[in-house]
NUFI-752139 format. One record per residue (C-alpha): residue number from 1; residue in one letter; x, y, z. Coordinates in nm, 4 decimals. Each point is the difference from the previous one (the first is absolute). Layout:
N
k / r / east / north / up
NUM / A / X / Y / Z
...
***
This chain:
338
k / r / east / north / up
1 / X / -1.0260 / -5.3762 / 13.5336
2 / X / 0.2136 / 0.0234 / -0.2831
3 / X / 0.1669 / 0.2875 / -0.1454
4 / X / 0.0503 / 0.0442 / -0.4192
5 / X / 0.3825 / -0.0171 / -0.0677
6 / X / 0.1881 / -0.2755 / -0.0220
7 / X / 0.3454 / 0.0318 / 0.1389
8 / X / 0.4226 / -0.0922 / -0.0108
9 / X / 0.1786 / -0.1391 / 0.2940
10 / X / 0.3853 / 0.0660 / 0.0485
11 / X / 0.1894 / -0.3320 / -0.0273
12 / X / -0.0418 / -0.4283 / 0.0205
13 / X / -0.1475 / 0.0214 / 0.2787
14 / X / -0.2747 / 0.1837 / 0.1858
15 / X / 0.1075 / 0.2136 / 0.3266
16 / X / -0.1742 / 0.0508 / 0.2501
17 / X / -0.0581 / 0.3803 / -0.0270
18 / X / -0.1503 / -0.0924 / -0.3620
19 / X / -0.2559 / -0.2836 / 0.1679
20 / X / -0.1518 / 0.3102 / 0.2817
21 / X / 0.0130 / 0.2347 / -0.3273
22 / X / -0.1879 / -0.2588 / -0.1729
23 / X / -0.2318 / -0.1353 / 0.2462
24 / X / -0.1004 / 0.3711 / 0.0559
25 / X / -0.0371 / 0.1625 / -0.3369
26 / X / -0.1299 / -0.3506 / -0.1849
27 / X / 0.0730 / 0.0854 / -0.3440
28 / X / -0.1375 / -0.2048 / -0.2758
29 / X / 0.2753 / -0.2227 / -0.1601
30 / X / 0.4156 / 0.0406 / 0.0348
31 / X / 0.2072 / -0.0403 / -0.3231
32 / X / 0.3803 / -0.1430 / 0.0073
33 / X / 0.2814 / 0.0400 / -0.1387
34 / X / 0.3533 / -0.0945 / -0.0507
35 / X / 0.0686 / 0.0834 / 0.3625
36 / X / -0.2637 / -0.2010 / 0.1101
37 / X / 0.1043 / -0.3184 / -0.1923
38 / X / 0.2856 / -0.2807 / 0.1009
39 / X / -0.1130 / -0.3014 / -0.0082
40 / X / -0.3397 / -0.1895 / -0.0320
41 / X / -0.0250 / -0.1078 / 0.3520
42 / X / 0.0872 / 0.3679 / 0.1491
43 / X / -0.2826 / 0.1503 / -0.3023
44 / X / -0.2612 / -0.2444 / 0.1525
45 / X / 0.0881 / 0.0318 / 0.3622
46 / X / -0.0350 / 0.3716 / -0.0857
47 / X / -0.3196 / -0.0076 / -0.1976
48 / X / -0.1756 / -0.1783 / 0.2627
49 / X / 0.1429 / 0.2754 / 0.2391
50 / X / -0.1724 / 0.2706 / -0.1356
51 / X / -0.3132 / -0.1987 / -0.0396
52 / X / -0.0142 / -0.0111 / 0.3885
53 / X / 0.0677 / 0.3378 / 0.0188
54 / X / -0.2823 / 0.0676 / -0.2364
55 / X / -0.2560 / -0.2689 / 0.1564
56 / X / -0.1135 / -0.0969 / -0.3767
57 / X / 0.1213 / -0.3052 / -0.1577
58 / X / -0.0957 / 0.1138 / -0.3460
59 / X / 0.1929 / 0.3741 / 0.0597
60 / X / 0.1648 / 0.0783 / -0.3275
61 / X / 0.3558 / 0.0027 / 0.0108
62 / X / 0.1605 / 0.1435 / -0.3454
63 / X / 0.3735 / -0.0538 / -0.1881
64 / X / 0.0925 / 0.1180 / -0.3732
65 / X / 0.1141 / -0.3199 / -0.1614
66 / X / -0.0267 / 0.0812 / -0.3542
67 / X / 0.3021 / -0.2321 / -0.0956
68 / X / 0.3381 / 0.2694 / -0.1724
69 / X / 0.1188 / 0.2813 / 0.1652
70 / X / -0.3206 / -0.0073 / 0.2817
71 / X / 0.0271 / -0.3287 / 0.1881
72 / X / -0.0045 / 0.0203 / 0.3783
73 / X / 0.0384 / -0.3666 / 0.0721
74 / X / 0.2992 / -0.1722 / -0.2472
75 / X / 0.3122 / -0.2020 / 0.0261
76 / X / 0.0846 / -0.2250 / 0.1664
77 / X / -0.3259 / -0.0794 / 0.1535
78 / X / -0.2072 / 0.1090 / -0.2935
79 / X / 0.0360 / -0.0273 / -0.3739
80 / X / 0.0281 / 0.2790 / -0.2254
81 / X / -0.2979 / 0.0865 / -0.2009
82 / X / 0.0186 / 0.1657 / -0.3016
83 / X / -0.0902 / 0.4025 / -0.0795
84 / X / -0.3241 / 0.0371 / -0.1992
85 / X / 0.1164 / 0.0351 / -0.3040
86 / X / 0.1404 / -0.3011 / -0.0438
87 / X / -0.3635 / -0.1419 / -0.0453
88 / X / -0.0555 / 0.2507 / -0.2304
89 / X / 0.3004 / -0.0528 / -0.2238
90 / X / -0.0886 / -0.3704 / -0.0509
91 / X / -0.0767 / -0.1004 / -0.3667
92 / X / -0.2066 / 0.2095 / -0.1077
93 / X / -0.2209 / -0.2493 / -0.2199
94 / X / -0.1141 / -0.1380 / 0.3169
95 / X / -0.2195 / 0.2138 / 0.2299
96 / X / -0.1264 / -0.3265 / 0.1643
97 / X / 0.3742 / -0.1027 / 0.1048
98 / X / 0.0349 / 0.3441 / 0.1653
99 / X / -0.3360 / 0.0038 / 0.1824
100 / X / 0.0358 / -0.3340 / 0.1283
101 / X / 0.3564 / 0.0384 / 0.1274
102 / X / -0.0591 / 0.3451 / 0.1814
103 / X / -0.2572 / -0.2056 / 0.1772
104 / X / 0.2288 / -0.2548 / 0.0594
105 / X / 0.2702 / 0.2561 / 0.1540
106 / X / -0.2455 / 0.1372 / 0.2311
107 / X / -0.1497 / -0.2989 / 0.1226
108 / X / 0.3959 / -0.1193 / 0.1047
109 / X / 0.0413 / 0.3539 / 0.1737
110 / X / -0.3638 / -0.0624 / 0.1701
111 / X / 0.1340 / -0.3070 / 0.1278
112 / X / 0.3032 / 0.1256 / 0.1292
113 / X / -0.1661 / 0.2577 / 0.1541
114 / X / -0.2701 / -0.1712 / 0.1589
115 / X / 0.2378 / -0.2093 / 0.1401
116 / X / 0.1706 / 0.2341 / 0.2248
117 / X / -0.3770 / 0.1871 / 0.0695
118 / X / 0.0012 / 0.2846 / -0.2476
119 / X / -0.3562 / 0.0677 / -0.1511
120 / X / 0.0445 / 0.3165 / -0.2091
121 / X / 0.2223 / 0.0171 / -0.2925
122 / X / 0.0430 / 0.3244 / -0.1518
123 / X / 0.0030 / -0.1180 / -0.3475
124 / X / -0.0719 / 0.0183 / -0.2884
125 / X / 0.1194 / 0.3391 / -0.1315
126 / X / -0.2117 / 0.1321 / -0.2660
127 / X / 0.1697 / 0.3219 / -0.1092
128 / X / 0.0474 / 0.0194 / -0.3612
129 / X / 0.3176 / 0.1516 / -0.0643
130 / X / 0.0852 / 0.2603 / -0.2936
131 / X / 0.3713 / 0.0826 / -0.1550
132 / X / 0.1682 / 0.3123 / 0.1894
133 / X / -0.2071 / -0.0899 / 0.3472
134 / X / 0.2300 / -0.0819 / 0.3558
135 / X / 0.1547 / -0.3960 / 0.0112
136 / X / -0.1799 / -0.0122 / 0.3223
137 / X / -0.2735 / -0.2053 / -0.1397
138 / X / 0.1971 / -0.1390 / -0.3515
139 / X / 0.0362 / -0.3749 / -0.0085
140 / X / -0.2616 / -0.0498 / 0.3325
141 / X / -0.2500 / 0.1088 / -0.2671
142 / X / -0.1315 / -0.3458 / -0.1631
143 / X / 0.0141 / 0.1601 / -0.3947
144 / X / -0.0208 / 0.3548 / -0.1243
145 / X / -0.3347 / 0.0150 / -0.1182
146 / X / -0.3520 / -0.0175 / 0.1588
147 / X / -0.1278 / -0.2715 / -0.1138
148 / X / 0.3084 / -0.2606 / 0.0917
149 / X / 0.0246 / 0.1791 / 0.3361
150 / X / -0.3484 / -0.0747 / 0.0637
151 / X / -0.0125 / -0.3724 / -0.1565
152 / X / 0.3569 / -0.0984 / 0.2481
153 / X / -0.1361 / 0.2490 / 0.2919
154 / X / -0.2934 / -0.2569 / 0.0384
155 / X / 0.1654 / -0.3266 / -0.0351
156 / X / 0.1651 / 0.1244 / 0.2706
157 / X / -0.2387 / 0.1088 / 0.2234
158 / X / -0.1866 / -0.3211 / -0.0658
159 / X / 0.3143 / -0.1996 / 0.0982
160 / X / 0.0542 / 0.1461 / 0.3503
161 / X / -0.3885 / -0.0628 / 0.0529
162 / X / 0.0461 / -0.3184 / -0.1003
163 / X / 0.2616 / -0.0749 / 0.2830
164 / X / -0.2149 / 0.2194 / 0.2796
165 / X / 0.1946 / 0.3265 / -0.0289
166 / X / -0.1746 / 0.3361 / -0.0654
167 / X / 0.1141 / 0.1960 / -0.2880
168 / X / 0.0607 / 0.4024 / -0.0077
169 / X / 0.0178 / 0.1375 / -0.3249
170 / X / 0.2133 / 0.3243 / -0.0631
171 / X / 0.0214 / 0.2964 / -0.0366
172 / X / -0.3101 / 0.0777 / -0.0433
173 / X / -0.1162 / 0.1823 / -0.2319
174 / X / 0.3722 / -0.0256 / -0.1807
175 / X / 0.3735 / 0.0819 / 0.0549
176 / X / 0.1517 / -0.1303 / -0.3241
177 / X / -0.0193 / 0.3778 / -0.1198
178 / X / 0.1560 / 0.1839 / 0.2685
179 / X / 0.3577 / 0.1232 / -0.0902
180 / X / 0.0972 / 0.0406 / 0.4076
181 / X / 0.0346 / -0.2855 / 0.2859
182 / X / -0.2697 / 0.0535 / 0.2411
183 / X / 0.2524 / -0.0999 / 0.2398
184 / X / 0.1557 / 0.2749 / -0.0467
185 / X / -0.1520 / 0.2600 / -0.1755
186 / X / -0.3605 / 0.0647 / -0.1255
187 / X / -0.1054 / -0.1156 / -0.3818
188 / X / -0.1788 / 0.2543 / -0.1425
189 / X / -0.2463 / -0.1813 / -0.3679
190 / X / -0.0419 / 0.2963 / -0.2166
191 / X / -0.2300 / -0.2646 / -0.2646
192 / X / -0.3303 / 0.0782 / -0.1058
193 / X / -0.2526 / -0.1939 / 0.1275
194 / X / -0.1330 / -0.1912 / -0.2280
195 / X / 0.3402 / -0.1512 / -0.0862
196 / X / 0.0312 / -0.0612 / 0.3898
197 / X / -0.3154 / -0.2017 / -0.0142
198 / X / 0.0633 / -0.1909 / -0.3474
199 / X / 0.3593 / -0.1240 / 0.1474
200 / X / 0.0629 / 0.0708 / 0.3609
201 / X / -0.3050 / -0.0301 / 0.1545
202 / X / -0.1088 / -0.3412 / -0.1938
203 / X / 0.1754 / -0.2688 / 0.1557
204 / X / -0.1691 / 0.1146 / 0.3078
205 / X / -0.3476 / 0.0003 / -0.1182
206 / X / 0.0414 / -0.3462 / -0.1119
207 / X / 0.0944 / -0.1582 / 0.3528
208 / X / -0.2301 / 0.2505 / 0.1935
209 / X / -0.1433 / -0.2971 / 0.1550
210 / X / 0.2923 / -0.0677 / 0.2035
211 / X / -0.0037 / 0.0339 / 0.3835
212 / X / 0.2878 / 0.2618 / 0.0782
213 / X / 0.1831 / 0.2652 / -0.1843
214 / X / 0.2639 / 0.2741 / 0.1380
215 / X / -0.0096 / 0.3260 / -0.1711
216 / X / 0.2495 / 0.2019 / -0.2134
217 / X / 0.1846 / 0.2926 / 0.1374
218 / X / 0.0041 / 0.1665 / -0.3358
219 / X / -0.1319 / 0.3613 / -0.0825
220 / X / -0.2849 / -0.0748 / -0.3354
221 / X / -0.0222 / 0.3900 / -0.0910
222 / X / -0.2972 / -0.0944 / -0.2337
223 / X / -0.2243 / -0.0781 / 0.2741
224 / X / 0.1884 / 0.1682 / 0.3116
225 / X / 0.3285 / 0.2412 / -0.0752
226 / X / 0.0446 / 0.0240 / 0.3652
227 / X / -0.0240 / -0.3230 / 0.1809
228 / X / 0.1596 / -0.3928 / -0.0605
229 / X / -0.2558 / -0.2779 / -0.0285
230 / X / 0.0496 / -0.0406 / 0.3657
231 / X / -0.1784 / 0.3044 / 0.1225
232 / X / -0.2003 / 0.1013 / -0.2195
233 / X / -0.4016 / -0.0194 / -0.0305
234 / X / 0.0122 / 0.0265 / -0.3392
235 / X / 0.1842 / -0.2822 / -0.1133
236 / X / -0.1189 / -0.2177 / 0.2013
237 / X / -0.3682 / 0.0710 / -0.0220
238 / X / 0.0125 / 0.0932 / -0.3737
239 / X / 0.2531 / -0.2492 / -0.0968
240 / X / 0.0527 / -0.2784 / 0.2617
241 / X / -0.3575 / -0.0338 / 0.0906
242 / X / -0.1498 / 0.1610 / -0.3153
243 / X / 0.1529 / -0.0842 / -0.3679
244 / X / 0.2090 / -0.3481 / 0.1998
245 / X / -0.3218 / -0.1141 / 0.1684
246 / X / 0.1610 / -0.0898 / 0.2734
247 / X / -0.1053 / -0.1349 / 0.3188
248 / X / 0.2205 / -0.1859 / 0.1968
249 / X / 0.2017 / 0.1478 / 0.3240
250 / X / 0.2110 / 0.2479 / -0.1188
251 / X / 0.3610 / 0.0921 / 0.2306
252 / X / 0.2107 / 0.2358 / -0.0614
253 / X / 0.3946 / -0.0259 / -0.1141
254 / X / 0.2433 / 0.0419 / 0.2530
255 / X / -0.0812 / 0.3487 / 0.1671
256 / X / 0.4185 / -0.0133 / 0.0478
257 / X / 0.0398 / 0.0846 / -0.3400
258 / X / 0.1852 / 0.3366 / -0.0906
259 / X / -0.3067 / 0.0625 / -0.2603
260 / X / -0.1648 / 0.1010 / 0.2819
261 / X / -0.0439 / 0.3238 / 0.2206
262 / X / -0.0699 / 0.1307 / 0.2909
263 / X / -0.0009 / -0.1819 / 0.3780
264 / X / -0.1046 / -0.3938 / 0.0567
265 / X / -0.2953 / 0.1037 / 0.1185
266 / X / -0.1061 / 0.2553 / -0.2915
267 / X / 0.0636 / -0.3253 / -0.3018
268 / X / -0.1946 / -0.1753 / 0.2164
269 / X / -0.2896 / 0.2493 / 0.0313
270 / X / 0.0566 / 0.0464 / -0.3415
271 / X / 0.0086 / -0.3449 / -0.1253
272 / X / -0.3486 / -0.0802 / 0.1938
273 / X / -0.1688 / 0.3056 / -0.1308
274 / X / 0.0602 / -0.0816 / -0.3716
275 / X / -0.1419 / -0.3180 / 0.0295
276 / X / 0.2408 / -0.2884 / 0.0889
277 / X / -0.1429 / -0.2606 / 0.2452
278 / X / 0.3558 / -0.0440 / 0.2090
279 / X / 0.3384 / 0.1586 / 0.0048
280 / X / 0.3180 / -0.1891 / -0.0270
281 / X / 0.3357 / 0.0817 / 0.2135
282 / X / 0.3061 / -0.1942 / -0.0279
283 / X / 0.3301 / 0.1083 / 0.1453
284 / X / -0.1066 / -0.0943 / 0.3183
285 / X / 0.1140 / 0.2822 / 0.1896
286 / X / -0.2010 / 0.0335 / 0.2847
287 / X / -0.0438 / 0.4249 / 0.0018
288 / X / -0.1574 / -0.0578 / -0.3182
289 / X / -0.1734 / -0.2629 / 0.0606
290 / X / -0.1689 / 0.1966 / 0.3426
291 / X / -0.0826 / 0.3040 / -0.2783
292 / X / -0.1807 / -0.2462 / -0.2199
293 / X / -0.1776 / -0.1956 / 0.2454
294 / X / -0.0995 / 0.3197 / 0.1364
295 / X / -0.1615 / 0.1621 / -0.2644
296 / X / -0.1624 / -0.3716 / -0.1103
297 / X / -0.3513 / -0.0153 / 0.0480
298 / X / -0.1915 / -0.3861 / 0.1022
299 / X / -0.0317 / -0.2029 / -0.2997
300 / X / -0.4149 / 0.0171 / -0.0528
301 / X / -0.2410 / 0.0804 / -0.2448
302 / X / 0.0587 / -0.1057 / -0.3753
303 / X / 0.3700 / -0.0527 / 0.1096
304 / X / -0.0637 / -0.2200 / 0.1949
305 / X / -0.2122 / -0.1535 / -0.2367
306 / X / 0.2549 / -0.0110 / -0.2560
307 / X / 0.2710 / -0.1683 / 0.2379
308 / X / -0.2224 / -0.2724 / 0.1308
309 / X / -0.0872 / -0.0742 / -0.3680
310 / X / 0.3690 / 0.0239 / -0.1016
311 / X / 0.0855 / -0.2670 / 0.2950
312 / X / -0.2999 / -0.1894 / -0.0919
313 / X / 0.1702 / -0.1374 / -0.3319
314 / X / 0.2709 / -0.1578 / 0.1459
315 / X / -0.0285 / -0.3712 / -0.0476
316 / X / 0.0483 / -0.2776 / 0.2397
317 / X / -0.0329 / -0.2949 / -0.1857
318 / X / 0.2569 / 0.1436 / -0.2819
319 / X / 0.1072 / -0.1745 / -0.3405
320 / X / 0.2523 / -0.2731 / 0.0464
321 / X / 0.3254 / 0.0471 / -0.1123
322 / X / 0.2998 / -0.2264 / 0.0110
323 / X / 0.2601 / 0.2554 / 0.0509
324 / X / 0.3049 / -0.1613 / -0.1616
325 / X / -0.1492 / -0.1342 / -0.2925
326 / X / -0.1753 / 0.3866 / -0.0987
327 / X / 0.3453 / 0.1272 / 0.1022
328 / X / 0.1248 / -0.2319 / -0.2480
329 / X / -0.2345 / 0.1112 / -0.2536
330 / X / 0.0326 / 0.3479 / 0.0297
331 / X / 0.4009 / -0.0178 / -0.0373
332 / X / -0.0078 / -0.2040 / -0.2899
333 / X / -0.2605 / 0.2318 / -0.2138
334 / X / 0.1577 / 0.3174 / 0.0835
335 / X / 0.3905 / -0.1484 / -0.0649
336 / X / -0.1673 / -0.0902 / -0.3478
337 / X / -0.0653 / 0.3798 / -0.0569
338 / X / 0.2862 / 0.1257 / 0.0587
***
């Protein structure tokens, strides 16, 4: 029995209270974050924990390394990867360069990952960012229009395949628009909708065939005035599973998030309801954690179906890779750019 969210944990290690919490409510997947990470022996020792809390060898277990400002897992036991943009911003007379060394970047972060038993990246961002919108997204976004978003979006996804990690992309349908930090505060998109779906909604449409994607928490009053992406029917029927063509697992962004309202339990009522396959919690604080878990249903029916699909592309015999020499490479191309 497994319940649809996927869930935080407090610190490096896993306590005991969290392993009965776990055992009992059996949630999906776990994501990590920088208070989960020290080094790569105490990341394995505690991916392997929660896999024998979760009785599934292949249970998903998430981190945002994008490379720039959102990097879980860096110095000194980790390099630093680049933001998105930086692949974008390469000469501009070769598309091929660009493509190929996105790929490259993500296959290194696969491997580092993989390493330490992470099999979910949440990567690549596919917002398309316009002039005037928040610096949340900014350089994470891979270029500023559709089309290069889309092009770098799926070298990237095709690297971390390559090296057996999952990819999410994000934020579906699109948060390079939204003039407010869904961490704190809730974007309202004013556009029209047939510039939404020209620019915003395209990069999407051309990876719809990947296996995961985590919603935006961003208010589209062209298709719903009242509700983000998150919880509401609309979007995600009309847009995420409609115009996008979508359909891989869909989760939820962080119910945590100040764009939100209402109890733990309500988002996650909510959340289900409009359409997304599992919700996603990640301060670990256990009294929301109980709320969420509570008001999570058993993973079944086409969610289900989604999620064993979505596992189901992981690869075990992945694409070799020396490490230092691709390393190597990468450096060298993108000191040349600069």
């Amino acid at each position: 029995m497994i319940r649809a969210f996927i869930a935080g944990l407090a610190g490096p290690t896993l306590t005991d209270d969290e392993r009965a919490f776990f055992a009992e409510t059996r949630p999906w997947g776990f994501i990590l974050f920088r208070r989960n990470v020290e080094t790569p022996a105490q990341v394995r020792a505690l991916t392997q924990s929660l896999r024998e809390v979760a009785e599934r060898a292949d249970a998903p277990i998430l981190i945002d390394q994008e490379g720039g400002r959102v990097q879980r897992m860096g110095p000194p036991h980790w390099p630093v990867y680049p933001p998105g943009r930086t692949y974008g911003r390469l000469p501009a007379n070769d598309h091929l360069e660009r493509r190929e060394l996105a790929r490259l970047g993500a296959r290194l972060i696969a491997h580092d990952l993989a390493a330490v038993g992470i099999n979910v990246d949440c990567l690549p961002v596919l917002d398309v960012p316009v002039p005037g919108a928040h610096g949340i997204i900014g350089d994470r976004a891979y270029a500023e229009d559709p089309d290069g978003v889309a092009v770098i979006g799926r070298a990237a996804a095709e690297g971390l395949l390559a090296g057996g990690v999952l990819p999410v992309i994000k934020h579906v349908p699109g948060h390079g628009r939204a003039r407010a930090d869904s961490h704190e505060a809730l974007p309202v998109v004013d556009t029209p909708l047939e510039e939404l779906e020209a620019r915003d909604f395209a990069p999407f449409r051309v990876l719809a065939d990947m296996p995961l994607a985590m919603t935006a928490h961003v208010v589209y009053t062209a298709i719903d005035p009242e509700r983000p992406a998150t919880t509401s029917r609309q979007v995600m029927r009309q847009i995420v599973r409609g115009s996008i063509g979508y359909d891989g697992l869909v989760m939820s962004d962080d119910l945590s998030m100040k764009a939100l309202a209402g109890s733990y339990g309500e988002r996650t009522i909510a959340a289900l309801k409009a359409g997304c396959d599992v919700v996603l919690h990640c301060n670990g604080r256990r009294d929301e954690m109980e709320e969420v878990a509570k008001a999570t249903p058993v993973l079944n029916g086409r969610a289900k179906r989604r999620a064993e699909a979505a596992l189901a592309r992981i690869r075990h015999a992945v694409e070799p890779l020396d490490p230092v020499e691709a390393r190597t490479r990468l450096d060298a191309a993108l000191a040349r750019s600069v």
